[in-house]
C-alpha positions in Angstrom: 0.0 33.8 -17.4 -0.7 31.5 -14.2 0.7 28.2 -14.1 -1.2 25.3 -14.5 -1.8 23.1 -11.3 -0.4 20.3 -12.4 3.1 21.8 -12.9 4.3 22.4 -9.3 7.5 24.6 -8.8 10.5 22.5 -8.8 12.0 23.7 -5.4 9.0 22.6 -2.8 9.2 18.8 -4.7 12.9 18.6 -4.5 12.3 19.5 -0.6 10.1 16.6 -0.6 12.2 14.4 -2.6 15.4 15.0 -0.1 12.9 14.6 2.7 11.9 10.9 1.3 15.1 10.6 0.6 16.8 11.6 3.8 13.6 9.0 5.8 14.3 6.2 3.5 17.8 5.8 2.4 19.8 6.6 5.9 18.6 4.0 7.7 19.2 1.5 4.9 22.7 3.6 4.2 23.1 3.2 7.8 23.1 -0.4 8.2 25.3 -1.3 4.9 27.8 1.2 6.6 27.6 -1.1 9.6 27.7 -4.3 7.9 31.2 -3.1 6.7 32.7 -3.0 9.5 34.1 -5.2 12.3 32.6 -3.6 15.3 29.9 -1.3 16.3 30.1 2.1 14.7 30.5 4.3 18.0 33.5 2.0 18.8 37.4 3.2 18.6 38.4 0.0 17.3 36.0 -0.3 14.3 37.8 -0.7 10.9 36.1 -1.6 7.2 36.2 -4.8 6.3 34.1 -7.9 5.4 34.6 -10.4 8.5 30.4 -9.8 9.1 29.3 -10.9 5.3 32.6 -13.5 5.9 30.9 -14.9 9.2 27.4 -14.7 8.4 28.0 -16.8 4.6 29.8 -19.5 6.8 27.3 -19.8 9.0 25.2 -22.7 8.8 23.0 -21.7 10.9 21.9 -18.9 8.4 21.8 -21.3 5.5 19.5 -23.1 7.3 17.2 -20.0 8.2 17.3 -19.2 5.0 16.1 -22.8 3.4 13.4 -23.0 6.1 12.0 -19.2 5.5 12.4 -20.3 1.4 10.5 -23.5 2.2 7.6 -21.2 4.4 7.2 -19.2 1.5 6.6 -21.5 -0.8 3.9 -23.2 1.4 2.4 -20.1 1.7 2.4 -19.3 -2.5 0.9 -23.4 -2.9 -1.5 -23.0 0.1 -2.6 -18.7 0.0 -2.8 -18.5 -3.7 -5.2 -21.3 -4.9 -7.9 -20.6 -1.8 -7.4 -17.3 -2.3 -7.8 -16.7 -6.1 -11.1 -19.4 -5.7 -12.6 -17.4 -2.6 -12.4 -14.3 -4.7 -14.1 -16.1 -7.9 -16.7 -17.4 -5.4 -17.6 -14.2 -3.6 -17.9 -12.2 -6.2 -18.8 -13.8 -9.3 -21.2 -17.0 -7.8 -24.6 -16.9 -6.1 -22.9 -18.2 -2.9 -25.2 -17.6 -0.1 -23.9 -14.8 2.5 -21.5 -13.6 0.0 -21.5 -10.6 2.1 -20.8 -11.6 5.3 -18.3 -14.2 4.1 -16.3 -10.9 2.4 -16.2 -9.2 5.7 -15.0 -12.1 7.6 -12.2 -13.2 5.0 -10.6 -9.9 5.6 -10.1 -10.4 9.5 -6.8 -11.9 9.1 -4.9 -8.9 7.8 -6.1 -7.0 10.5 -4.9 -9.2 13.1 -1.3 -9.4 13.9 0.4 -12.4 13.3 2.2 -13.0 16.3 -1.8 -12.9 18.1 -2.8 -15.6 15.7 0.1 -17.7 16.4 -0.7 -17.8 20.2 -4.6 -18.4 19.6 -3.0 -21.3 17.1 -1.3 -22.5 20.0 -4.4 -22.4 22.2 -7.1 -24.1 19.8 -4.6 -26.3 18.2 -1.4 -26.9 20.5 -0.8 -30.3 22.4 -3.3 -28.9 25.2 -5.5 -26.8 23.1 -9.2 -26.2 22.9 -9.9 -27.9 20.0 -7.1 -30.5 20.4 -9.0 -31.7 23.8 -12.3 -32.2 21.8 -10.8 -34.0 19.1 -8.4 -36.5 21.1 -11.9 -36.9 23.5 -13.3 -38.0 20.1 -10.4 -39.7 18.7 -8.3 -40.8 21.5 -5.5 -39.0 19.7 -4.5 -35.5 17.8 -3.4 -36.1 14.5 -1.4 -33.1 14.4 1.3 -30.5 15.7 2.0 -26.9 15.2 5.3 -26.5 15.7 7.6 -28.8 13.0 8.1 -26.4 9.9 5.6 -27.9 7.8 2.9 -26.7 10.1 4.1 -23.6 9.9 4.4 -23.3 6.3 0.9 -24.2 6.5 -0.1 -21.8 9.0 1.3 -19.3 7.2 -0.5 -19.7 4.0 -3.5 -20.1 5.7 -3.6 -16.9 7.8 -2.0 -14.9 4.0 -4.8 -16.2 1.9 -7.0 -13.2 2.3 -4.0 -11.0 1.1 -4.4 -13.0 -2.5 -8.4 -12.8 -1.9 -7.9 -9.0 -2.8 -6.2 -8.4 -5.0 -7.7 -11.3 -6.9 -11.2 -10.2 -6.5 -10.3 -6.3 -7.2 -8.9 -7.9 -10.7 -11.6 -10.1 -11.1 -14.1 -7.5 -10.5 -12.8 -5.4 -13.3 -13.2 -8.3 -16.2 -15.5 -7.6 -18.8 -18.5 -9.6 -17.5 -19.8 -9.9 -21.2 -16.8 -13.1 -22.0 -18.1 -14.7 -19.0 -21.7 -14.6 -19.9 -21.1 -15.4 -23.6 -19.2 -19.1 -22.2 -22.2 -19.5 -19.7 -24.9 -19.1 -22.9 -22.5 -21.3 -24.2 -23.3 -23.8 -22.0 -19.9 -24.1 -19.8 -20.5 -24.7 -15.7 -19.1 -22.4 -13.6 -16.1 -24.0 -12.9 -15.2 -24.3 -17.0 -15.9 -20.3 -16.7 -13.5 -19.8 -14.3 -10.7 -22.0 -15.6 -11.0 -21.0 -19.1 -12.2 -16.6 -18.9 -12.0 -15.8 -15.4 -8.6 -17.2 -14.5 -6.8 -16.4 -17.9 -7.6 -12.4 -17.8 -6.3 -12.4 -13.9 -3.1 -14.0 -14.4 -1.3 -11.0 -13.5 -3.0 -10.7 -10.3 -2.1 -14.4 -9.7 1.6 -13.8 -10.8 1.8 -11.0 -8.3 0.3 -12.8 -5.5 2.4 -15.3 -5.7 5.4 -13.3 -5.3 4.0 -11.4 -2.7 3.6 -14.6 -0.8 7.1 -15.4 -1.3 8.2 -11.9 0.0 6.1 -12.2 3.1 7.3 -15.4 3.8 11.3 -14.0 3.8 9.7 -11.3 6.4 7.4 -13.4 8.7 8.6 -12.9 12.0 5.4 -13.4 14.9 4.3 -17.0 13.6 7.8 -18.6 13.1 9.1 -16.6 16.6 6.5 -18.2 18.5 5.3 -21.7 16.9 9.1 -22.7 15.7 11.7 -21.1 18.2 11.4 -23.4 21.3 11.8 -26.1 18.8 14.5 -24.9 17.1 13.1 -23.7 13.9 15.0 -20.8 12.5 13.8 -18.4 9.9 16.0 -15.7 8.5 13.8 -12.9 10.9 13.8 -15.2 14.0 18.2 -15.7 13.2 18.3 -11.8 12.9 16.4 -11.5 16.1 18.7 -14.4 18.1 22.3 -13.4 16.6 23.6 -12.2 19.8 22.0 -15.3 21.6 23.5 -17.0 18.9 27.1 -15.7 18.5 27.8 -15.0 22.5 28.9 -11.3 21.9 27.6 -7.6 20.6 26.7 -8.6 16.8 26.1 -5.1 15.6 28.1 -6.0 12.4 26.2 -9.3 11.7 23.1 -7.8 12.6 23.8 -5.4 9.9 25.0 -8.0 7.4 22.1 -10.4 8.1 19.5 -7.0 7.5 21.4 -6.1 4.6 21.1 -9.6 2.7 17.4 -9.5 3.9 16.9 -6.4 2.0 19.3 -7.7 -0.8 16.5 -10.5 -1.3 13.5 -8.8 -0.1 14.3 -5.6 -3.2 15.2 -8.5 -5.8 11.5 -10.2 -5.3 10.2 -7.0 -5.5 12.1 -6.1 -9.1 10.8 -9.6 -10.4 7.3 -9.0 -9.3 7.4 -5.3 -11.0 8.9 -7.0 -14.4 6.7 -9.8 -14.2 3.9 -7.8 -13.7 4.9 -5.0 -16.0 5.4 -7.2 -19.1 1.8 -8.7 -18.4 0.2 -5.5 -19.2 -1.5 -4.9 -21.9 -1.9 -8.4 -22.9 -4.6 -9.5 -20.3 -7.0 -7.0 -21.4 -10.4 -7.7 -22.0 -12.0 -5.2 -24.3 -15.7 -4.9 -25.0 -19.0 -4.3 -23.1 -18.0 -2.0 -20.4 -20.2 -1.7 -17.7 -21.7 -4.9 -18.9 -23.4 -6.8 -15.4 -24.2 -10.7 -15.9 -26.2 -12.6 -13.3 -23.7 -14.1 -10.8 -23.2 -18.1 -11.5 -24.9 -20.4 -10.3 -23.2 -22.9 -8.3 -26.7 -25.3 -7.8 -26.8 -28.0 -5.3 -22.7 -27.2 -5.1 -23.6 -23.7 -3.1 -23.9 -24.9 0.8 -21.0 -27.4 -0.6 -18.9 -24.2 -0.5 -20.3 -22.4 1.9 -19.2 -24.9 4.5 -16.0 -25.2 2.6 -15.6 -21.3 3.3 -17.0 -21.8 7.0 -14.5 -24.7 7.9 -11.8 -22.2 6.6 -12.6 -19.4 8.2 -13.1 -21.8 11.9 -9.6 -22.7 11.7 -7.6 -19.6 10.2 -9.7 -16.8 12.2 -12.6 -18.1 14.8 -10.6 -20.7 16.9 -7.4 -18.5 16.8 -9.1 -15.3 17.7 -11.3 -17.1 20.1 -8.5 -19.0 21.7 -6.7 -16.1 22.7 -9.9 -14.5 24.5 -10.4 -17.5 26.4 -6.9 -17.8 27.4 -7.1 -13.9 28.8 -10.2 -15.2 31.3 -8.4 -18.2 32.7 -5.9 -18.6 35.3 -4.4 -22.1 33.5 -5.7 -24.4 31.4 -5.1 -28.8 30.7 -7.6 -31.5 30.4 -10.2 -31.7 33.4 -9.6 -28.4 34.5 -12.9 -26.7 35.6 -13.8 -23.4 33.5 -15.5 -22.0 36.7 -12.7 -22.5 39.2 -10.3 -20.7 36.5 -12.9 -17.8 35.3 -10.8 -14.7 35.9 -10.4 -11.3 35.3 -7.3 -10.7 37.1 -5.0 -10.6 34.1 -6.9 -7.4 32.8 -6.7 -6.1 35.9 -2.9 -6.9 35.5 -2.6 -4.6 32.8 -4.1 -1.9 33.8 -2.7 -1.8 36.8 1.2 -2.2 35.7 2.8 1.2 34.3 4.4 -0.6 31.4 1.4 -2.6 30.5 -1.2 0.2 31.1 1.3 2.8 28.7 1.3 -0.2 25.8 -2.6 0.8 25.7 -2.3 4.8 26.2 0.6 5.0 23.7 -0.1 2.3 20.9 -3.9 4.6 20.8 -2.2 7.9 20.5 0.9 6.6 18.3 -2.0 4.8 15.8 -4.5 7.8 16.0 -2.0 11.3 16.1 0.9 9.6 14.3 -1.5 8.1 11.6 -2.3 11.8 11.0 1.3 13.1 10.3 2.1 10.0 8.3 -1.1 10.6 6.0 -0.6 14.2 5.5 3.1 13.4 4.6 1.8 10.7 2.3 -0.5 13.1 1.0 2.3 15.3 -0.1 4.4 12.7 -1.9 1.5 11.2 -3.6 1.0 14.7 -4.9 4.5 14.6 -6.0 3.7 11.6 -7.8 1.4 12.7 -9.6 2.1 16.0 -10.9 6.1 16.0 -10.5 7.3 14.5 -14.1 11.1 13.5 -13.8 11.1 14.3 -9.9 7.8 12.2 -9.5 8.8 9.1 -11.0 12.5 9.9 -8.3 9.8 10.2 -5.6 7.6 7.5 -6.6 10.1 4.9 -6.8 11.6 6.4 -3.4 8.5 6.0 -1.6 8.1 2.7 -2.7 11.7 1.2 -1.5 10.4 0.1 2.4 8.2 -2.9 0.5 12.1 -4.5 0.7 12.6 -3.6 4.2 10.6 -5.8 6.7 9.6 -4.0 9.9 12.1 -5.7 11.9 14.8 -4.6 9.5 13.6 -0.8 9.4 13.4 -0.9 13.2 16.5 -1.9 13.7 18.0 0.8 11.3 16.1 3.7 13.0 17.8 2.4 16.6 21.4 3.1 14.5 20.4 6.2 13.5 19.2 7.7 16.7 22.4 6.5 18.4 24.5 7.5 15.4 23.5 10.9 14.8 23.6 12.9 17.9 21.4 16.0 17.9 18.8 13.4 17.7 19.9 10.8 20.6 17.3 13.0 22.9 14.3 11.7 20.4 15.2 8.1 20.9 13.0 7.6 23.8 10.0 9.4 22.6 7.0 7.8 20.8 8.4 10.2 18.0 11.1 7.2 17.3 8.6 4.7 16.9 6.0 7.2 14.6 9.2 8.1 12.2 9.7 4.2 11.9 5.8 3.4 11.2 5.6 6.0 8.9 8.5 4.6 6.7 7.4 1.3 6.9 3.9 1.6 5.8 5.3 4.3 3.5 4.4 2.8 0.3 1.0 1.2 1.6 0.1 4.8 2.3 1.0 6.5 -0.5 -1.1 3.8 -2.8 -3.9 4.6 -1.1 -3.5 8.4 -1.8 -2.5 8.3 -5.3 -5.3 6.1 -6.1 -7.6 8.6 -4.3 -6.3 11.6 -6.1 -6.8 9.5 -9.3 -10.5 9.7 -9.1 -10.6 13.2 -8.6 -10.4 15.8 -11.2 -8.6 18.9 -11.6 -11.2 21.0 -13.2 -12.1 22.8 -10.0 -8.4 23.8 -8.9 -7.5 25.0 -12.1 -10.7 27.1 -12.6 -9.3 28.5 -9.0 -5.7 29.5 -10.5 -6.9 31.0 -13.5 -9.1 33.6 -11.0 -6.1 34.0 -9.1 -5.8 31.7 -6.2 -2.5 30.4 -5.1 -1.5 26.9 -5.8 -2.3 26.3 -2.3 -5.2 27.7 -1.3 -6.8 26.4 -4.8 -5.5 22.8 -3.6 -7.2 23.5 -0.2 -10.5 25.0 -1.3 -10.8 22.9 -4.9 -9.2 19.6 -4.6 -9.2 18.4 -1.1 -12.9 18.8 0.1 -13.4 16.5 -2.8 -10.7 13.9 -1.7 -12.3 13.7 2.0 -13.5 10.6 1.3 -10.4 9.0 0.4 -8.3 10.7 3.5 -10.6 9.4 5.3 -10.7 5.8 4.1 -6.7 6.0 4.3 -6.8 7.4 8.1 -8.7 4.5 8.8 -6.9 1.6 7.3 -3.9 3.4 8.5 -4.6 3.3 12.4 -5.8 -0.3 12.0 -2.2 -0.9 10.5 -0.3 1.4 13.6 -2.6 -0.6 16.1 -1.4 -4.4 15.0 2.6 -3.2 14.0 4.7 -5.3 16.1 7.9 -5.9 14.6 9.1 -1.9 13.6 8.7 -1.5 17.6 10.8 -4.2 19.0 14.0 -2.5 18.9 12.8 1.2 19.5 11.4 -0.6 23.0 12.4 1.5 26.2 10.2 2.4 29.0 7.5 4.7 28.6 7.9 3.8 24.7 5.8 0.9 24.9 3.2 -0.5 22.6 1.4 -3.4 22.4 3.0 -5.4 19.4 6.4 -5.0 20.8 5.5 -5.7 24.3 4.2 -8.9 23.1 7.1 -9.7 22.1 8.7 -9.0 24.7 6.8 -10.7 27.3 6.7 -13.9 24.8 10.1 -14.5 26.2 9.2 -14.3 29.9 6.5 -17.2 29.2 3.8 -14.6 30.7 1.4 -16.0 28.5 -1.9 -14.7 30.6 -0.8 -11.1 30.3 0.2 -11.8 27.0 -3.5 -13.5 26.0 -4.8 -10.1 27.9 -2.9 -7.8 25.8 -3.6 -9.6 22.4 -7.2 -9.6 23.2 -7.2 -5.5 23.9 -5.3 -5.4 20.3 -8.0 -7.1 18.8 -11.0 -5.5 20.0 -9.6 -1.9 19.3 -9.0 -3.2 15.7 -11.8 -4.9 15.3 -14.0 -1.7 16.7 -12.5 0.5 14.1 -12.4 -2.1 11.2 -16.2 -2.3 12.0 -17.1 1.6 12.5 -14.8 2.1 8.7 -17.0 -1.0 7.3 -20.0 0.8 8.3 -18.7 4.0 6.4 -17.8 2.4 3.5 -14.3 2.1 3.8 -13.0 -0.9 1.7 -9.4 -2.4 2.9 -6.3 -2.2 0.4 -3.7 -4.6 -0.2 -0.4 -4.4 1.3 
């Protein structure tokens, strides 16, 4: 009798299971090992104790990171959620005009890394920025500043609010369209329709956001690093990145201590969202005419109303930002009266290419993005298999793969520097863009492996099974029956994947050395130096490869996932 495809033997998915295992747990094993003792773990005079959790706890400097990177994320859950969850009800369920293009363009911001749109914040709305020089020309003043913690907070939920967008709209795109049109014949407006069907049945989508936001904000590191650290704003990422500044000595210990109660907060927001989330099913449910379509809303004389609302938005969150950093790559300096032709330049460009660091920040942020997204989505292809057909070992393997959501890319980076200097047979790997492909693929880990499962979910298993019973091996009838017919989905996954290797910046900063460079980490690392034109040069090459590939997907039909 053959064995049916969907019952894999044990021994390949406990392979896989150790292999997840072995990816995900040492480095977080790693740094709890660390944070218990009192010096770095290749030194003679390390013993266990608790003097790094003792320190850190007594530290009111990390008290204080911690309220400010609490108070961020809840600016971002007041500011992200509301515009988000109404942008989604508006593109998708209202006649707003250029729906379309307004869909493409909300997207732009998770596409762009968050230390870029802090800088092209700082350009188009710092004390000498763009649009602060047309607006104290008009006013005589500017009513505002970017760098007190409110701002951020602000910024911050600005920037997240297409996150909410989808997975708002996804929810909102699945509710039975017939409860909607029966309040409309019912006379309601469109507004009473979204208060009282609309935003009822996506609750859970609302609920999840919200804790997302909160998560995020305990792991932003670009915006708070460069809009609140010259002013003295800690958050708990940016007090992680400065302990050694901070403490005056080697802080391997605290470092670990401060990751492992990052991860300690970052895994219990995660829990609550699964629960919260988990008991909500089943009771938003709207059962009835499936497949049912409705004419979109009309929003009347209220529709250019929103569409400048929606314009405005997208001006100051994406245009100005994006913008801002171009402009400051073609300029030698910048101020009030300064004459755009006498600063046109193309020098910092030039820069680039014409320094070996910057030049191999290109070269190897393209080949990590491109060949490393490969191996990642063919070993995200395997454990979403695992998933899927594995029973007890699945649900080991799902829950496995899912873990990194807790670890913020600064965190996992850190970890995989430990482990490369802790075990030695692979010390010689540590300089090698293998180091920083191993880290990328654990972080985005469980973004991947969504993407796959819910790929392999829409394809049958008809075809490989008719292939075992005439006597193909489980692989070749996975290769030949199942996988032409996921192509589609690979490819959707590849794409959203490089985009996601291209604008990593924080997994990278520690694995940093020369000939290792990419260009999220050497951001960074030139943010420190003050060399903002290179930096404005570099950002601007980051967006424009992302923002080719997002386009070329867009054209194929790829659609981008939530995180």
């Amino acid at each position: 009798m053959v064995r049916s495809a969907s019952v894999p033997s044990s021994w390949p998915l406990a392979l896989l299971v150790g292999a997840v295992g072995l990816l995900v747990l040492v480095p977080i094993g790693l740094l709890l090992y660390q944070s218990l003792l009192t010096a770095p773990f290749f030194s003679p005079a390390k013993r266990f104790a608790l003097e790094a959790y003792r320190f850190v706890l007594h530290d009111p400097y990390f008290f204080e990171a911690l309220r400010n990177s609490f108070l961020i994320g809840l600016g971002m859950v007041l500011i992200a959620v509301p515009l988000g969850s109404l942008f989604a009800f508006l593109v998708t369920k209202t006649d707003l005009p250029f729906a379309r293009l307004f869909e493409l363009l909300l997207l732009a911001p998770i596409f762009i890394s968050a230390i870029i749109l802090g800088i092209g914040f700082i350009v188009a709305f710092g004390p000498s920025g763009v649009v602060s020089g047309w607006v104290e020309a008009l006013l005589g003043r500017v009513p505002w500043t970017i760098y007190t913690l409110p701002a951020i907070a602000v910024i911050a939920g600005l920037t997240h609010v297409p996150y909410v967008y989808l997975y708002v709209a996804s929810t909102i795109q699945n509710v039975d369209a017939s409860l909607e049109e029966a309040a409309r014949v019912a006379g309601a407006r469109p507004y009473r329709v979204a208060l009282s069907v609309t935003l009822p049945l996506v609750r859970p989508a609302l609920i999840y956001s919200a804790i997302l936001m909160l998560l995020l904000g305990f792991e932003l590191f670009g915006l708070p690093l460069v809009l609140g650290d010259a002013k003295g704003i800690m958050v708990i990422t940016t007090y992680l990145y400065r302990l050694t500044a901070i403490t005056g000595t080697s802080a391997y210990h605290l470092m670990a201590a401060v990751s492992v109660l990052i991860v300690a907060i970052a895994l219990t927001l995660v829990l609550l969202q699964r629960y919260l989330v988990g008991r909500m099913e089943g009771r938003y449910v709207a059962i009835g005419a499936r497949g049912y379509r409705t004419e979109r809303l009309p929003l009347g004389r209220l529709r250019y109303f929103w569409v400048l609302v929606l314009a405005v938005y997208l001006l100051v969150a994406v245009v100005f930002p994006v913008l801002g950093v171009v402009f400051r790559s073609l300029v030698t300096s910048w101020g009030p009266g300064v004459d755009l032709r006498e600063v046109f330049t193309l020098g910092h460009y030039v820069e680039v290419f014409k320094l070996p660091n910057l030049s191999r920040a290109v070269t190897n942020t393209l080949w990590v993005a491109a060949f490393g997204g490969v191996l990642a989505l063919v070993f995200y292809l395997l454990i979403a298999l695992g998933i899927q057909r594995g029973a007890g070992l699945g649900r080991v393997l799902d829950y496995l793969a899912g873990l990194p959501r807790a670890v913020p890319g600064l965190v996992m980076g850190l970890a995989f520097l430990w482990v490369f200097l802790f075990f030695k047979p692979l010390a010689p790997w540590r300089n090698t863009l293998f180091a920083l492909i191993l880290a990328y693929t654990a972080v985005w880990m469980p973004y991947g492996v969504r993407l796959l499962t819910a790929a392999l979910l829409q394809v049958g298993r008809e075809v490989e099974e008719a292939a075992r019973i005439a006597g193909a091996s489980p692989v070749r009838a996975f290769l030949q029956g199942t996988l032409p017919l996921l192509r589609s989905g690979i490819l959707t996954a590849w794409f959203l994947l490089f985009i996601q290797f291209v604008r990593e910046y924080s997994t990278g900063i520690y694995l940093l050395t020369a000939g290792t460079e990419v260009l999220g980490a050497q951001i960074v690392a030139l943010w420190g130096t003050g060399a903002v034109d290179v930096i404005a040069a570099l950002a601007t090459l980051q967006v424009l490869i992302v923002s080719g590939v997002f386009l070329v997907a867009n054209r194929l039909g790829v659609r981008p996932q939530g995180l």
